[in-house]
N, C-alpha and C positions, 0 to 999 in steps of 0.2 A: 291402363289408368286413363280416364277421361279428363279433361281441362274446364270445368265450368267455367262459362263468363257471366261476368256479372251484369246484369241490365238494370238498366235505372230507369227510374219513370220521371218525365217532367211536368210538370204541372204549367198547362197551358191560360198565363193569366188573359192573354187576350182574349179567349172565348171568355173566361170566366166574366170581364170588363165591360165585353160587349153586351154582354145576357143582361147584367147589372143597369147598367146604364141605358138600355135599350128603349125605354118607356118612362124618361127621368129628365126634368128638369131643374137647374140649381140655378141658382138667385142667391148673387153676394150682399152682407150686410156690413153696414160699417156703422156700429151703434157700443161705445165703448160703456156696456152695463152690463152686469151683471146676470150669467145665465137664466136663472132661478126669476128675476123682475125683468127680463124680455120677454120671457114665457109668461108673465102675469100680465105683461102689455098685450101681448098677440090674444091670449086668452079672453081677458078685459074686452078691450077694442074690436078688435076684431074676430072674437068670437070664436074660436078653434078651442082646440081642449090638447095641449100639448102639457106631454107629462115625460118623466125622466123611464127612460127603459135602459136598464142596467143591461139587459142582452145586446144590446147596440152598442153599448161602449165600448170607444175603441183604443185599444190599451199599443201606446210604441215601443220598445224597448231600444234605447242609446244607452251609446258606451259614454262615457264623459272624465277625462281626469283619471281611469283604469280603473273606473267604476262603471256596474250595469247600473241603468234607471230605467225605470219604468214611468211614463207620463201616460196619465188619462183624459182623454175626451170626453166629454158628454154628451149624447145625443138625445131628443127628446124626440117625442112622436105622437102626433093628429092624427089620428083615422078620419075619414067623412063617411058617416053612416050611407049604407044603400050605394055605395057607388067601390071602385079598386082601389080609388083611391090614397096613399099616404102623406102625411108631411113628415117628415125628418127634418130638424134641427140642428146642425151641429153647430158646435163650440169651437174655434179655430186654432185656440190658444192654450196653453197650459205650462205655468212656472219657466215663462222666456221660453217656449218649442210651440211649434206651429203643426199643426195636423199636414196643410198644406201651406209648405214654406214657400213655393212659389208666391203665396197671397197672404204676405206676412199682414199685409193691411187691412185684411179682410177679419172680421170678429165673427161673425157667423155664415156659417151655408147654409140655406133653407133647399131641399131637396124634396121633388114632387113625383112622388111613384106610381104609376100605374098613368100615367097623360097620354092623353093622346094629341098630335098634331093639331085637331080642330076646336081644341079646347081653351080658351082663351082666360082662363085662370092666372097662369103667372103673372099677365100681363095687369088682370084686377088685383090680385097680390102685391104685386111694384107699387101700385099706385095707391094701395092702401095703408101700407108698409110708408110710404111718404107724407104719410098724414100725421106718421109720429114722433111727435117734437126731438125728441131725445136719440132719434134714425139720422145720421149724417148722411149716408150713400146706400144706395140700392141701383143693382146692377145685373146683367144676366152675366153667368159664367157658362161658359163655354166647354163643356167635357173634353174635347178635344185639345184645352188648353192648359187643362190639368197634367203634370207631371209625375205625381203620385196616387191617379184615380185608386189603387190599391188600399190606400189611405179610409177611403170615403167606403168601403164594403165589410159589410161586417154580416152577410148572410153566410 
């Protein structure tokens, strides 16, 4: 009679975080409006074409009071034609929970996919992003200073 052991696989999120974030920069916002009329501002103003992608939402589940809940994020997405590049959107907050709790203060993550080093885009983003009256702070965030990058991946 043989013994089988059992083996378990572990899902290594570090590679997964790295691959992810590898070509990405994020840019905090602190603009207390409404997802749906920031998106009309960035679109409007500055020109981008950000729209809601349900595949991107990013769904938490907490326990609360010996109840499950489910909170939803919203993420929105700009292509720029002819080039890799993406924008992502998110929404930080949803009914008192925070996508990332570390940045309770933070309203939205603007996330830039496909950058390269030489590309000096965020930096015209910040500064454009400051032209909009109703924009209180704009800042870079630092991946490295994320606690739950796992949060921010929804491929």
């Amino acid at each position: 009679m043989s013994i089988q052991t059992a083996r378990y696989l572990k899902l290594d999120l570090g590679n997964i975080q790295e691959d992810f974030f590898s070509d990405t920069r994020l840019i905090g916002i602190v603009a207390p409006l409404k997802n749906y009329y920031l998106c009309w501002l960035l679109n409007t103003i500055l020109e981008y074409n950000f729209n809601f992608n349900p595949e991107c939402e990013i769904v938490l589940n907490k326990r609360k009071a010996n109840k499950d809940r489910r909170y939803y994020f919203s993420v929105y997405e700009s292509r720029e034609a002819g080039t890799p590049i993406i924008h992502y959107l998110y929404h930080n907050h949803n009914d008192g929970e925070y996508l990332l709790p570390e940045f309770k203060h933070v309203d939205y993550i603007w996330m830039i996919k496909g950058w390269s080093r030489e590309d000096n885009r965020p930096d015209n983003i910040k500064q454009s992003l400051k032209t909009i009256k109703l924009v209180q702070l704009v800042f870079d965030l630092s991946v490295d200073h994320i606690k739950n990058k796992d949060h921010l991946i929804f491929e």
